[in-house]
N, C-alpha and C positions, 0 to 999 in steps of 0.2 A: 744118705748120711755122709758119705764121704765128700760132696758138695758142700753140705755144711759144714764139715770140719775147714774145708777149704776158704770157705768165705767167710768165717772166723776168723785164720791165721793170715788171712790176707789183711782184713782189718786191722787185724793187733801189731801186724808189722809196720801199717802205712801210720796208724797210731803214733808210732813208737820210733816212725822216722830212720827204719829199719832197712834202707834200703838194697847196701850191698846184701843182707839175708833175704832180703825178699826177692831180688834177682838168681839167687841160687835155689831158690826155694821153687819159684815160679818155673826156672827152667828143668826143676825133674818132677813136674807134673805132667801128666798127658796132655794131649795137645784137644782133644774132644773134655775134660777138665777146661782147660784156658777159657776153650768160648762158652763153657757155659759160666764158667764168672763174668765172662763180657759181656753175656745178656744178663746174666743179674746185676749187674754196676755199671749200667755203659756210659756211667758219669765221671769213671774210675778207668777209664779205656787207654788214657795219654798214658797212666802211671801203669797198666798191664805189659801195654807194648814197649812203653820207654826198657822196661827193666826186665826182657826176654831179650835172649838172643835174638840178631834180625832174620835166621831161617825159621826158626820156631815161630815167630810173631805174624811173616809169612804164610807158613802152613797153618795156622790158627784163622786168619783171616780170611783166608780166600775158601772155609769150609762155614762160614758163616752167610746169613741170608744177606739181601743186599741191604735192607734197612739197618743191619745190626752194621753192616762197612761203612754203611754213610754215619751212622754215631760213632762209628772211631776215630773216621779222618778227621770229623769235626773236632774232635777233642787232641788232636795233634798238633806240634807244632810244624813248620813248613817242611824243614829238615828232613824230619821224623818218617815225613809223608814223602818225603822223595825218596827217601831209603829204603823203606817200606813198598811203595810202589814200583821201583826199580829192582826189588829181589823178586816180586810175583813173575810167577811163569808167565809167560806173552798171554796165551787164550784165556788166562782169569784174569789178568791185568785189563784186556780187551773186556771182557765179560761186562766187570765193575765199572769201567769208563762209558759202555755200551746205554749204561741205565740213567748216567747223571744229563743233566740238561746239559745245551751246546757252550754255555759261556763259563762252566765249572769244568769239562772236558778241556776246553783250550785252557784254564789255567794251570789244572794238574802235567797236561803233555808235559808244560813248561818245563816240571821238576827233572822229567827223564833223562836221561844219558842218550844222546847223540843214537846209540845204534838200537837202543830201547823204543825211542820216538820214533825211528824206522820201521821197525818190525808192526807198534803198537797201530801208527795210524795205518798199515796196510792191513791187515787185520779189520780193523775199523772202516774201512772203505767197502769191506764185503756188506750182501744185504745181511739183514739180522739173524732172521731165520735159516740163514745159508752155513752151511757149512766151516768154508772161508773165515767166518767169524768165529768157533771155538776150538781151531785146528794151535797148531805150538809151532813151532820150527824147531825145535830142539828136539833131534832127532841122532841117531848113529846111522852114516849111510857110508857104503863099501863100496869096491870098485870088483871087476867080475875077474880081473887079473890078477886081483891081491890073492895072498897064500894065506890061512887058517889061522897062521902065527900072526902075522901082521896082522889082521883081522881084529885078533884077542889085545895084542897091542894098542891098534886103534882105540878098543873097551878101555882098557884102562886109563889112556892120557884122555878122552873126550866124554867118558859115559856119565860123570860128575853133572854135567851140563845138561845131559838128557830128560826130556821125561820120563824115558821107560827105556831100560837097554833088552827088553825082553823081548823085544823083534829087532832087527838088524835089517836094513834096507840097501840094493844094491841099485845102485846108478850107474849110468856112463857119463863122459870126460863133458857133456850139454847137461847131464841133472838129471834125463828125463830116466824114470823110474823101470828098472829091469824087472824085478825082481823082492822077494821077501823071505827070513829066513828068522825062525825062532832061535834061540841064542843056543839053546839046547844042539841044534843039528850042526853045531861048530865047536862044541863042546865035547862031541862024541868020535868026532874021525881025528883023523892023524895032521899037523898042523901044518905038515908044507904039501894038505890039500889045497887047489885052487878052486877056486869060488865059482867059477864057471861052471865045472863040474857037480855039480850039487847042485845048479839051478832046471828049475822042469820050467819055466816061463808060467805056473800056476799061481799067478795071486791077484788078490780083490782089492779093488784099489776104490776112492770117494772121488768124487768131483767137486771142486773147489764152491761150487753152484746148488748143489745139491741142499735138498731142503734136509732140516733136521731131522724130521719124525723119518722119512727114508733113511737115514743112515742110523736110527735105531733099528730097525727092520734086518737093515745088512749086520749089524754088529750081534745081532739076536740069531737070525740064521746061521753065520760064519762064526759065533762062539769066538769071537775075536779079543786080547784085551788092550789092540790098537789098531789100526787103518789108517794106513797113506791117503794123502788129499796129494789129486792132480789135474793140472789144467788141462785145457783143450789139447797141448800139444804134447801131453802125457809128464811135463814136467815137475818132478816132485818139489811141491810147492811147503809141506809140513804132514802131521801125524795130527790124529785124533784119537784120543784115551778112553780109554771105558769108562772112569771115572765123570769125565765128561758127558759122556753118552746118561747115566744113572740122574744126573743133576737134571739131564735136559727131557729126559724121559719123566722123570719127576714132575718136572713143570710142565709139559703137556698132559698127564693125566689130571694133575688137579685142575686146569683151565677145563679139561674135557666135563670132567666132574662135574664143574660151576655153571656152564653152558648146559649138560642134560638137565640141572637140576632147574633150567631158566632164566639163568641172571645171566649179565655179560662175568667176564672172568675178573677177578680181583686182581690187581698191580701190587697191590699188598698186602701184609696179614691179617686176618677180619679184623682182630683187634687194636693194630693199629692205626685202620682205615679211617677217615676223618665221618660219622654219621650222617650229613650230607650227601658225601664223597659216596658212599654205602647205598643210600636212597637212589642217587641217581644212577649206580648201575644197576638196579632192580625195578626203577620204576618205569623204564622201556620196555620190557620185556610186560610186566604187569596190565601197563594197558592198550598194547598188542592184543593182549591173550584176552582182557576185558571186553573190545573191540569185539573180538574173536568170538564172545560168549552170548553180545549182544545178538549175533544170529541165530543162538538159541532163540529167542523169545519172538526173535522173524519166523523160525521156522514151526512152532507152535503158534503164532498167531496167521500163519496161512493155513494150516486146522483147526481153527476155530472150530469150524462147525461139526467136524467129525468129533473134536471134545466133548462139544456142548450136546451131542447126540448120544454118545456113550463116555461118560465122566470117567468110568473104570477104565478108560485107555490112560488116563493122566496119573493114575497109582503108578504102573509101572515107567513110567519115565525116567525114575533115577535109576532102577534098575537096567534099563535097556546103556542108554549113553555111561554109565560109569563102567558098564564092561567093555562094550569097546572103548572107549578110552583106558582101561587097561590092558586089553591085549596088545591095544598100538603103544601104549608106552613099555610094553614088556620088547614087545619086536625093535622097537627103535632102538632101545637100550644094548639089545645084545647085537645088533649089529654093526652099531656104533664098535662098540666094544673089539668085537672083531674085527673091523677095519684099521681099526688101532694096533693089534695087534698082527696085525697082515695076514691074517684068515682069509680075508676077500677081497677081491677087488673089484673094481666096476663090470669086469668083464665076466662077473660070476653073478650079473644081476638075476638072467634067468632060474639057473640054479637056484638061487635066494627067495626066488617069486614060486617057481613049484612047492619047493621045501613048506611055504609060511602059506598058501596054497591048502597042501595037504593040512597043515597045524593049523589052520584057523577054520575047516571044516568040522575037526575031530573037537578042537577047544568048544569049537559054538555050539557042537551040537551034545557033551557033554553041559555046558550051562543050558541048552536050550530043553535038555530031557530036565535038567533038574529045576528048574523055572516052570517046565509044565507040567510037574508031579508037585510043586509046589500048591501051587493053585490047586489043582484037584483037588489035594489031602486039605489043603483051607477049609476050601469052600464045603468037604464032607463035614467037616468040624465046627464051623462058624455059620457056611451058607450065606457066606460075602457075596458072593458072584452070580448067583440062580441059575435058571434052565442055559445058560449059554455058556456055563464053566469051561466046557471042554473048546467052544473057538477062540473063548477068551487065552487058555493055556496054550491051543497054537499059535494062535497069533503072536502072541508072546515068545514062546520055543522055538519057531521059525525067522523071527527077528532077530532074535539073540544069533542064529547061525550066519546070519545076514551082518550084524553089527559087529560082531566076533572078526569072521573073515573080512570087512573093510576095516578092521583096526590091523588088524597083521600086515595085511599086504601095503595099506601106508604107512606103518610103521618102521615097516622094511625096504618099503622102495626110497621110501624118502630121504632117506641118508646116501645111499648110492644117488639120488637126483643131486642132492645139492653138489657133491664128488665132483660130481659130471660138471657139474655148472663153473664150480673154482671155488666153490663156499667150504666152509669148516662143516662136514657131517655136524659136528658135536649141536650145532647151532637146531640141529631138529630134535628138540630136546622132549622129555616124556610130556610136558606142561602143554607146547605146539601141539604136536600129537595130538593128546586128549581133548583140545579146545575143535581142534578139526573134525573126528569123528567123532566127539557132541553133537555137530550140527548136520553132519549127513546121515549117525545114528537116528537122529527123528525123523529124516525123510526114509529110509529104511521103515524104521518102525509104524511109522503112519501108510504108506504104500503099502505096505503088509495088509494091517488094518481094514483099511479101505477094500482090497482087492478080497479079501475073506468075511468081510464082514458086510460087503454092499447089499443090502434089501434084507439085510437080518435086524442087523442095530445100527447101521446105516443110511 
């Protein structure tokens, strides 16, 4: 409701040619208000930001996705955009420059201030997924000889600049990083303490190198809502915010998402995806998995003859392969999962392999009791099956323990393999999975058959 009253009186001002009221108007809305008018009128974006303040129109911006950024800049004039781009903090500034092609990059640098262009193309030099590239330099960092007072001093002439003055960082007279200290444990002692005194040398610090999903990991463990980034020779190079950390963690779960579900990951929002654009990162994976399926029908037509000997072996067919392929796509799923969130690591493969071990004993042979009371109570009722009910429901019962346990234990190793290899786990998605043990579920299943059923119905 209050959306629409919003984009009402946003209308009836632009109407009405209203615009000193609509720049007052605009600037005592919230700022999570703003861009949702941005995405409802991103044809209306030049006269949003024209008539905000430039911190407000800042803060609005850099919380928007990036397709919604690139229909602002578009709708701006050159000015506008250099104002605008020179108020963003360094790591969103970076961020947003990170996504545009190389010859819209070199023209926006253009706009920037001298020590903006500084900061921004070093930033932009780091790899993508590295750290380096969503770190700030705006930071408050202390000296280990200053006094409590000067300190708090410090806060006030510099902390305007900052991103967060709620850690305080201690360097010496080279930069490289001593020390960390929440604003609170400077707040509480007496002010011509020295800073020396109050440091234990205890804190956690990034590496400029470091991959992202790693520094969710630290930021989640250490309950942090910043971390210093430092280079090889421990110099405090910038800070990294939690806020940041939420955005990027964001965007690798849904890429993880898009990957177990089988498709490669989307660059943009479905909907704005070009249908093309859409088909061709779905139709890799598709006829992979197609490929993948034709060995089904390899591997029932290398039993032919055992089919065409006993027909009743081809009934259960879906039954057999769709459960393993759901145990492996259950297994994959959740250890993906917990890889993700640092549950595990490679080096807990054996642990992972007992664990799905014991679970795909108990799973199979749970479907394997209830698969072969199935048949029984049938066959009493209908007399589908005749005098061979009962090797038909083992053969079957004993498969399923068989198919069960190869769906777990690849469903589970396979994510720690790819790890190992340098591949995205996410990439062994439930889809893989299930196409895999489809096709050694009927060697299973047939091998069973065969070995129980040779010189009976064989």
């Amino acid at each position: 409701m209050e959306n629409e009253v919003l984009l009402e009186r946003f209308e009836a001002l632009v109407a009405e040619h209203s615009y000193a009221e609509l720049r007052v108007y605009l600037d005592d809305q919230l700022i999570t208000d703003i861009t949702e008018l941005l995405h409802e009128l991103p044809e209306q974006a030049g006269i949003i930001i024209n008539h905000l303040s430039i911190g407000r129109a800042a803060a609005a911006f850099r919380i928007l996705d990036f397709h919604a950024q690139e229909d602002v800049i578009r709708e701006l004039p050159a000015t506008k955009v250099a104002e605008l781009l020179n108020e963003l903090p360094a790591d969103d500034r970076a961020a947003f420059l990170g996504e545009l092609p190389n010859e819209a990059v070199k023209e926006l640098i253009k706009l920037l201030d001298p020590e903006e262009r500084k900061i921004t193309l070093s930033l932009l030099g780091y790899r993508e997924t590295s750290v380096g590239r969503i770190m700030t330099p705006e930071y408050i960092a202390v000296q280990e000889d200053w006094t409590v007072k000067h300190v708090l001093e410090h806060i006030r002439e510099h902390g305007k600049d900052s991103e967060t003055i709620d850690v305080i960082y201690v360097v010496d007279e080279k930069g490289t990083l001593l020390d960390d200290f929440r604003i609170r444990e400077f707040l509480l002692v007496a002010q011509d303490t020295v800073v020396h005194t109050l440091m234990d040398d205890r804190f956690v610090s990034l590496h400029v190198n470091d991959d992202q999903e790693e520094a969710i990991q630290i930021f989640r463990m250490e309950n942090r809502v910043a971390l210093p980034v430092v280079d090889d020779n421990g110099l405090l190079l910038g800070i990294v915010t939690i806020d940041d950390m939420l955005w990027i963690a964001n965007e690798e779960h849904t890429e993880d998402i898009q990957k177990i579900g089988g498709t490669e990951a989307l660059d943009e929002p479905y909907l704005d995806m070009p249908l093309l654009k859409l088909v061709k990162k779905r139709i890799g994976w598709l006829i992979v998995l197609f490929i993948g399926e034709m060995l089904t029908a390899t591997a029932m037509g290398f039993f032919e003859d055992e089919i065409a000997k006993a027909v009743v072996l081809a009934l259960f067919v879906p039954l057999i392969i769709s459960s393993g392929g759901n145990s492996g796509s259950q297994a994959s799923t959740l250890i993906i999962q917990a890889m993700a969130l640092g549950e595990i690591s490679i080096s807990d493969w054996w642990r992972v392999m007992r664990r799905e071990l014991l679970s795909g004993i108990m799973l199979g042979s749970v479907l394997g009791l209830i698969g072969f009371m199935r048949i029984v109570i049938w066959n009493r009722l209908f007399h589908t099956y005749g005098e061979h009910t009962v090797l038909i429901g083992s053969t079957v019962g004993i498969s399923l323990i068989g198919v069960v346990l190869w769906g777990t234990l690849s469903g589970s190793m396979l994510p720690l393999l790819l790890k190992k290899l340098g591949a995205d786990p996410a990439t062994s998605s439930a889809p893989f999975v299930a196409t895999l043990v489809d096709v050694t579920g009927l060697l299973i299943y047939f091998s069973v058959a065969y070995t129980l059923m040779q010189g009976i119905l064989l």
